[in-house]
N, C-alpha and C positions, 0 to 999 in steps of 0.2 A: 092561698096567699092573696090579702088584695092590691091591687095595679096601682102603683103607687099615683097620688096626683101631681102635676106639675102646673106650674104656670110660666106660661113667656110672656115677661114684660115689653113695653114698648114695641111690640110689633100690631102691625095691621093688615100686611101681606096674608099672615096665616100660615107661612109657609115653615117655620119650626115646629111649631103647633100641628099642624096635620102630618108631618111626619113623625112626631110623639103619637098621635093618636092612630096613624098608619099603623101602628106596631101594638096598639091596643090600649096605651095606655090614657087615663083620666088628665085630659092636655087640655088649656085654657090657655088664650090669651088675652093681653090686656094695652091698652092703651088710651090715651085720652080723646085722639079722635078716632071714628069710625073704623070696620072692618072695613078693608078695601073688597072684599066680596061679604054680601052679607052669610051672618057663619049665629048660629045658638052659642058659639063655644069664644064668643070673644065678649070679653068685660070692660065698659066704658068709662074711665075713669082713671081714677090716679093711682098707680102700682103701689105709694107708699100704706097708700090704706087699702087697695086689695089683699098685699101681702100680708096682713095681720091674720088671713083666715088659716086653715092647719094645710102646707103643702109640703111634700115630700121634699122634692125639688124647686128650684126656682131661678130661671135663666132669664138674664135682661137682655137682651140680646146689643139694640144700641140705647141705649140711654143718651141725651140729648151731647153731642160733645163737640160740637162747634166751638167752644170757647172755650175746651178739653184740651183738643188735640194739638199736637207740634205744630200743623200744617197751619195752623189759625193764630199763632201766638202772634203775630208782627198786629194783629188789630188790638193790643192793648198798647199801642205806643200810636197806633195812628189808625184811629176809628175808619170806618169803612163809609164810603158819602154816605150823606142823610141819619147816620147814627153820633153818639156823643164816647167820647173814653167812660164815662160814667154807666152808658148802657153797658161796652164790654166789657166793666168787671162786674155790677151787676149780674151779666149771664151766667160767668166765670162761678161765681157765688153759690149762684142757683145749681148750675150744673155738677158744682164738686158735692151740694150737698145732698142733690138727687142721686148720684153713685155712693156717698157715704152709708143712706140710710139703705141703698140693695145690696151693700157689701157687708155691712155691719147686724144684717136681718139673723141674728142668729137664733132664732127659733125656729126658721128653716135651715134642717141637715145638711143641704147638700145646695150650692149655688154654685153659678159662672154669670160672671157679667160681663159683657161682651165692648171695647173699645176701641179707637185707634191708638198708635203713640200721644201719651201725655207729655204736655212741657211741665217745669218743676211748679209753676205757679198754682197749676192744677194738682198736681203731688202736695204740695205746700195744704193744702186746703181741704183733703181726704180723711177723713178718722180715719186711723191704722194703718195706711196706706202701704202697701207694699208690691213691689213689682210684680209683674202681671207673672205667670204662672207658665204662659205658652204664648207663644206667636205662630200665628198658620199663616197660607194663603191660601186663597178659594181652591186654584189650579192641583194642589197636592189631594183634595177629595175629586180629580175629573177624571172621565177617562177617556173623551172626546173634543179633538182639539176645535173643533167648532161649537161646542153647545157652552153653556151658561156660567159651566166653572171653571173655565180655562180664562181665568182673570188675576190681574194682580192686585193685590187689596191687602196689603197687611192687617193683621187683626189679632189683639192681644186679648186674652182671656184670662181674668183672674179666678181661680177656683178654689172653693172651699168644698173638701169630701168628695173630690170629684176629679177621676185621673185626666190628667192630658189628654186629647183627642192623639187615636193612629191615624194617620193617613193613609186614605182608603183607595186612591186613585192614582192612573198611570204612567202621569204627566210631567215632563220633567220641569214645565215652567218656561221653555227656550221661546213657547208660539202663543205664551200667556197675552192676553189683550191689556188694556191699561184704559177704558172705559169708564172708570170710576172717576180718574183721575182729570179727562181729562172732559167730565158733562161741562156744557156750557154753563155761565149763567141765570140766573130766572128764577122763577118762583118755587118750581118744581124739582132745583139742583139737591137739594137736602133729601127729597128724596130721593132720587138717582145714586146717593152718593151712601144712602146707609141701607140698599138694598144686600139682598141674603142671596144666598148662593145653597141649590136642591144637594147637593154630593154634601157639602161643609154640615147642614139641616142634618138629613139622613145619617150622619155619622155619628151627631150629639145623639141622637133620639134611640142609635142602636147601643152607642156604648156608653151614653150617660142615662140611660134608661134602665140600662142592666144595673150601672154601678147604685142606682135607687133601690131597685128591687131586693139588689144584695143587704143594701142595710136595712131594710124593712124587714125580710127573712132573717138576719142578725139575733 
């Protein structure tokens, strides 16, 4: 039977991707800048037209959602300095239709696209749009209350052909850290804030990796 391929969109880290390819499988990821370590296995460029090639699976991981999420809705009533209301429905725009077309890719089987809580204006603006499928938090895949996943980060997963993640870890969440929420401002906040969590990785990669294989042997 062959290994099915996958591709993770919008990541740079590497870190979904090498835990797909940990376990054997033909893992790529892709995004429009650079790998953050350079990697053979990352593709530079726009997911909407990577994804056209033949992939088993296919996990976006964060797709751009600054002007997605709950947390960011108050900047289309009152632009953020130095921006216009025009730039943030603009984003709004862009962003609902970069999710549309990795939700709506249905020539690939099996997807998860990875987001925060939407407000409706971003719902309003999704083809097909429909509630996410599962909500985690990092801390439920950790089993160390000091290392990486013992964070609070809500994160909703919409999935097509693809079970729910089990939570794999031992934590109840009471000493979960809140680091995401609370990085400074800067240039480098967007990244800080759509960073991936190893226990959360490892758990798509064991049981959304099986659930590929399954429908390949199908």
């Amino acid at each position: 039977m062959s290994s099915p391929r996958i591709l993770i969109g919008c990541e740079t880290s590497g870190m979904v991707r090498n835990a797909f390819l940990a376990l054997g499988y033909d893992a790529w990821s892709c995004d429009i800048l650079p790998s953050d370590a350079s990697s053979n296995r990352h593709i530079r460029g726009d997911i909407r037209d990577v994804m056209l090639d033949a992939w088993d699976l296919m996990a976006v991981m964060h797709p751009p959602c600054t002007r997605l999420c709950n947390s960011g809705v108050r900047w289309l009533t009152r632009a953020p300095k130095g921006r216009c209301l025009d730039d943030m429905w603009r984003e709004l725009d862009d962003g609902a239709a970069l999710f549309s077309a990795v939700w709506n890719a249905t020539h690939i089987p099996c997807r998860a696209i990875e987001n925060p809580v939407m407000h409706r204006h971003a719902k309003e603006r999704i083809e097909n749009y429909k509630p996410p499928s599962q909500t985690v938090q990092p801390w439920q895949f950790g089993t160390d209350e000091s290392g990486p996943d013992n964070e609070r980060k809500r994160t909703c997963f919409w999935l097509h052909n693809l079970p729910p993640l089990t939570p794999t870890g031992s934590l109840d969440g009471t000493t979960a850290r809140d680091s995401v929420h609370k990085a400074r401002p800067g240039p480098d906040r967007w990244k800080i804030r759509s960073k991936f969590y190893p226990g959360l990785a490892s758990a798509m990669a064991d049981q959304w990796g099986q659930a590929a294989s399954r429908r390949i042997a199908a």
